[in-house]
C-alpha positions in Angstrom: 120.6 92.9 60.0 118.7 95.2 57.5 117.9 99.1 59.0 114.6 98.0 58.7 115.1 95.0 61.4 117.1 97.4 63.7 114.5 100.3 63.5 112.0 97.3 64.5 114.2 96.1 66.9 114.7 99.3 68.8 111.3 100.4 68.5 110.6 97.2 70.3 113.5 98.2 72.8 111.7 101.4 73.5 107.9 99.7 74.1 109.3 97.4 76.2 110.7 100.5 78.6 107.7 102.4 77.8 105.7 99.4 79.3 108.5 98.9 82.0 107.9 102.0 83.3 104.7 104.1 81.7 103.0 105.2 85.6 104.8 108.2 86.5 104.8 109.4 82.6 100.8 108.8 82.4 100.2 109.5 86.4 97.8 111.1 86.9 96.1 111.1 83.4 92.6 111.3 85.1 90.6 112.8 88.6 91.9 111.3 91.7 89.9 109.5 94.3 90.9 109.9 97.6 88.6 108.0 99.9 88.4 109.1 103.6 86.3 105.5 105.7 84.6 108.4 108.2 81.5 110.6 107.7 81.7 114.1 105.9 82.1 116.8 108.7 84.0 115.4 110.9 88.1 116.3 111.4 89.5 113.2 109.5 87.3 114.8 106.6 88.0 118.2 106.9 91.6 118.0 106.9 91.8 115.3 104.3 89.3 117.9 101.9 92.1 120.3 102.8 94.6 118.8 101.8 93.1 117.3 98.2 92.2 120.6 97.3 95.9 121.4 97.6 97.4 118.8 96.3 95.3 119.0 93.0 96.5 122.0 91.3 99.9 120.3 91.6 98.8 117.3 90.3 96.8 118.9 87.2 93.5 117.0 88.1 91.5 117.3 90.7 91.5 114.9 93.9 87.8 114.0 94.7 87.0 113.0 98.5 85.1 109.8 98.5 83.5 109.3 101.6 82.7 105.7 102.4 82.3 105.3 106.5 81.6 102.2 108.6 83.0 99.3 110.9 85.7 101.6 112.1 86.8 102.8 108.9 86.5 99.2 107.5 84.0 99.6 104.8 86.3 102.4 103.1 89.4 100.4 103.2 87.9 97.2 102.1 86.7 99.5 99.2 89.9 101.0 98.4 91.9 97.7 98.5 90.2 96.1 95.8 90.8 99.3 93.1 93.4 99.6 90.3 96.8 100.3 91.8 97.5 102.8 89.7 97.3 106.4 91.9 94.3 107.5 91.0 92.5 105.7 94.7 94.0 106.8 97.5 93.1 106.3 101.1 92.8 108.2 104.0 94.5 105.6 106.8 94.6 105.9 110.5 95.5 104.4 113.8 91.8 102.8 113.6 92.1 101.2 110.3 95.4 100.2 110.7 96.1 99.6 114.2 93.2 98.7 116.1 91.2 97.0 113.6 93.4 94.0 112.5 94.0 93.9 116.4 90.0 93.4 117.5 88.6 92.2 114.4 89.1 88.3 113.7 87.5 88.2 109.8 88.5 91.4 109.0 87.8 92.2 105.2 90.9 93.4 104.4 94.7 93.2 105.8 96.3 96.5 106.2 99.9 95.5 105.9 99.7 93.3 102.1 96.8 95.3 100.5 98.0 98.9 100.8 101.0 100.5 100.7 102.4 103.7 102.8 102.8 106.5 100.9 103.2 109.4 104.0 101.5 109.8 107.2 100.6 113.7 106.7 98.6 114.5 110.1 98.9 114.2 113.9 95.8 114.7 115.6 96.6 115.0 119.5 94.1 114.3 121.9 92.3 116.5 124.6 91.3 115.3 128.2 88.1 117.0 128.7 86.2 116.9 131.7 83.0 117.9 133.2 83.0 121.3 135.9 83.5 119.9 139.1 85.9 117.2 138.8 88.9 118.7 138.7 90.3 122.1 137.3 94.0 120.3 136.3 95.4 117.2 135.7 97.0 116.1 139.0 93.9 117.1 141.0 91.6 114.9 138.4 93.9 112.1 138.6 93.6 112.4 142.6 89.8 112.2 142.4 89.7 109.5 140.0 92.4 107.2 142.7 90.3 107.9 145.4 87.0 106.7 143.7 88.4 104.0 141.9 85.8 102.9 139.1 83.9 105.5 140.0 84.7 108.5 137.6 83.4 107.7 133.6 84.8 108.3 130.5 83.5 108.5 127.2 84.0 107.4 123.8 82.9 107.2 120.3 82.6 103.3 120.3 84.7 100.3 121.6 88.0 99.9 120.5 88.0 103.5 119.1 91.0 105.6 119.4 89.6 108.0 121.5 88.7 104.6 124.3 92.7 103.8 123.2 94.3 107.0 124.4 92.2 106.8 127.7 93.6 103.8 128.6 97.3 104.2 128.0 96.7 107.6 129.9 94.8 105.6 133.0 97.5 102.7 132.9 100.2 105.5 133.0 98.5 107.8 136.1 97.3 104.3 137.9 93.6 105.1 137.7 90.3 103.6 136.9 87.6 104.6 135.3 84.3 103.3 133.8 84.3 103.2 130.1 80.9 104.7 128.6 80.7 104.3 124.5 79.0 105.8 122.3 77.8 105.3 118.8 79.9 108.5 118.0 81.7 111.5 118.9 78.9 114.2 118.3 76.4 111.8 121.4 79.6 111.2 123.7 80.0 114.7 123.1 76.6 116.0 124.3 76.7 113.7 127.1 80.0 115.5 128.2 78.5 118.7 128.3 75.5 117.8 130.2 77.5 115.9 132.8 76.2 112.5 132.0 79.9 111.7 131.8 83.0 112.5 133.6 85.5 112.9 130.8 86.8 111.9 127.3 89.5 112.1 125.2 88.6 114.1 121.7 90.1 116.1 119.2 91.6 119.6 119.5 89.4 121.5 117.9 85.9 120.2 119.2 87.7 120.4 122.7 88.4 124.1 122.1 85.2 124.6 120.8 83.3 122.9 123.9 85.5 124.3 126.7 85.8 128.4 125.3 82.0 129.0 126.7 83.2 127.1 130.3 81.0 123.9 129.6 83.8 121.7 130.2 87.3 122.0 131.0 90.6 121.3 128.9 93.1 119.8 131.4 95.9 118.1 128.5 96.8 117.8 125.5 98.5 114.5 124.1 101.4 115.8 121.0 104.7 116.4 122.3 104.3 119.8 122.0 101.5 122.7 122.9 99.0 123.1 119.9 98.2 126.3 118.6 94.8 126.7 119.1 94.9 125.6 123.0 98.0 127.4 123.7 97.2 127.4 127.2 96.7 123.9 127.9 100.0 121.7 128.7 100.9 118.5 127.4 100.4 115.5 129.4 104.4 115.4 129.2 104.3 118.9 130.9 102.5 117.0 133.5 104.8 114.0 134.3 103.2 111.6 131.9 106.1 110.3 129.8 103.2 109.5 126.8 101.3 111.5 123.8 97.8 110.4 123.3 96.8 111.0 119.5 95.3 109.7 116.4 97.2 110.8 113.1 96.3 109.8 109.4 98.4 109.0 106.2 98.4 108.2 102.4 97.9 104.7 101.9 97.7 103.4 98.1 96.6 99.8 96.6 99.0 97.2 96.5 101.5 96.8 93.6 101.1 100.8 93.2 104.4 101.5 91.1 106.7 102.9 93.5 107.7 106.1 91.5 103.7 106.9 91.7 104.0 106.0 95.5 107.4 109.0 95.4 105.0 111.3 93.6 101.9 111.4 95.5 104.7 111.3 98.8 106.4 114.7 97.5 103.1 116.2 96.2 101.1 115.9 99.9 104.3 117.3 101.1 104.0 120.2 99.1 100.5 120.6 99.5 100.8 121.0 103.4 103.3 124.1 102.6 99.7 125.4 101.4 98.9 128.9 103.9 95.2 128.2 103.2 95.5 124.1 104.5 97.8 125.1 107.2 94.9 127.3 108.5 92.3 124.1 108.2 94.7 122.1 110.2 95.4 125.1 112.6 91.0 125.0 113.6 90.6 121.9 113.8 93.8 121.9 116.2 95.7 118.9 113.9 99.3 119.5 113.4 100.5 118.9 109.6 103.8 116.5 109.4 105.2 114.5 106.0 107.1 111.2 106.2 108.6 108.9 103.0 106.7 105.9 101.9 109.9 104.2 104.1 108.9 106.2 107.1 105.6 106.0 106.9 105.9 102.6 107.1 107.8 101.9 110.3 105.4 104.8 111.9 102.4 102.8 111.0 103.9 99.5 112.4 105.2 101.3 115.7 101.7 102.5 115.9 100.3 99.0 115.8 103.2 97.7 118.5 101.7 100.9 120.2 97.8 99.9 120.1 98.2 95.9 120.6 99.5 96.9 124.1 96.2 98.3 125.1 93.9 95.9 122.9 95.8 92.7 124.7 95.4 94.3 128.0 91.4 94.7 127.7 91.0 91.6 125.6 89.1 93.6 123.1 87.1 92.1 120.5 84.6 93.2 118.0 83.7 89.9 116.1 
């Protein structure tokens, strides 16, 4: 063989490993997308802008929230599905896009499991039981008014099959109550209705509860994590209470399918990293979310347990949106 023929030869060698492996030597060679399937404002946003704005000075380009709302988060992850698997789309996935919707939606435009893959779940986002004055000033004494009214007490909600209708249920099948589901077309409404007494109670994040409850409109009774959170260090878990349950919605880093795995390690270490940030911490800290980082691997058994989780509930109401 002539040193001409071998130079060839192993130049040829070394394109075909530069082609077997170029993601995580060109990743990320442009801005990042990172599209969140809920309206601008709201805690899913916040937290996921916190977040990109850490994660891109680490990256070397910057992470661009996308926001692309609708059908539960559907629109945004149908979206997402269909761009280049290469790390420059990310998602913003949750127990709605993929645990209640594939479980209520028959024709659902995308399938959670074989279109994405995990890349870390990086927030848990515990529920508050917030109740009008004059139903109960803790937990044991609402749960007695709500068993000796049966159907009578209302809860609301930020639509059917939402997360927040979810967590009541598993909390009501748990304390052997009843109560009349009221939804609504989304949080900010269900949340007005709550403070003018049109409704009993709701589940809702951390940091709107704090925010409703610190003037005495409503009242703070549990918290769903598995541990107090920071900004409602007074209010006790539902464990604290005898309720062997946490009631929350958490959101992760989903990626295309066929996303090269050492991408999928990359963006997995970066978020990590990011979270370490003091001036996210504080943005998670407000809107009372607690930061956590998982593997691709862990990521996705959480996401399947979650769905195991959900179906429970979804079978037991027979709930459909389609």
């Amino acid at each position: 063989m002539t040193a001409f023929a071998t130079r060839r030869r192993l130049l040829g060698a070394g394109a075909a490993m530069a082609l077997a492996r170029p993601a995580l030597a060109a990743f990320p060679d442009q801005p990042i997308r990172m599209v969140v399937p809920w309206n601008a404002g709201g805690a899913t946003d916040v937290v996921s802008r916190a977040l990109a704005t850490a994660m891109a000075p680490i990256l070397g380009q910057p992470v661009v929230v996308d926001n692309r709302p609708g059908a539960n988060g559907g629109v945004g992850a149908q979206w997402a599905a269909g761009q280049r698997p290469d790390g420059h789309t990310l998602f913003v996935a949750s127990s709605e896009t993929h645990g209640v919707n594939p479980l209520v939606y028959s024709r659902l435009a995308y399938d959670p499991v074989a279109d994405f893959v995990p890349i870390s779940i990086f927030a848990d986002g515990p529920f508050a039981l917030v109740v009008r004055n004059g139903v109960g000033d803790t937990l044991p004494a609402f749960v007695a008014g709500a068993k000796a009214q049966p159907g009578r007490l209302t809860y609301a909600s930020w639509g059917i099959g939402s997360t927040s209708q979810i967590a009541a249920v598993r909390v009501m099948q748990a304390a052997g109550i009843d109560m009349l589901h009221v939804p609504y077309t989304g949080a900010a409404p269900a949340y007005t209705a709550l403070v003018a007494g049109q409704v009993d109670a709701m589940f809702m994040n951390a940091g709107p509860a704090e925010s409703l409850a610190k003037d005495g409109r409503v009242k703070v009774l549990a918290i769903g994590s598995s541990t107090r959170v920071p900004l409602l260090p007074n209010v006790p878990t539902l464990r604290e209470q005898g309720m062997a349950l946490d009631a929350s919605n958490w959101f992760g880093l989903v990626a295309p399918a066929r996303t090269p795995a050492e991408v999928v390690d990359r963006v997995a270490t970066v978020s990590a990293e990011a979270l370490r940030n003091a001036a996210a911490q504080e943005v998670f800290r407000t809107q009372g979310i607690l930061p956590m980082s998982t593997s691709p691997d862990q990521a996705r058994a959480f996401i399947a347990a979650d769905r195991e989780r959900v179906g429970v509930v979804v079978r037991s109401l027979n709930l459909r949106l389609d």
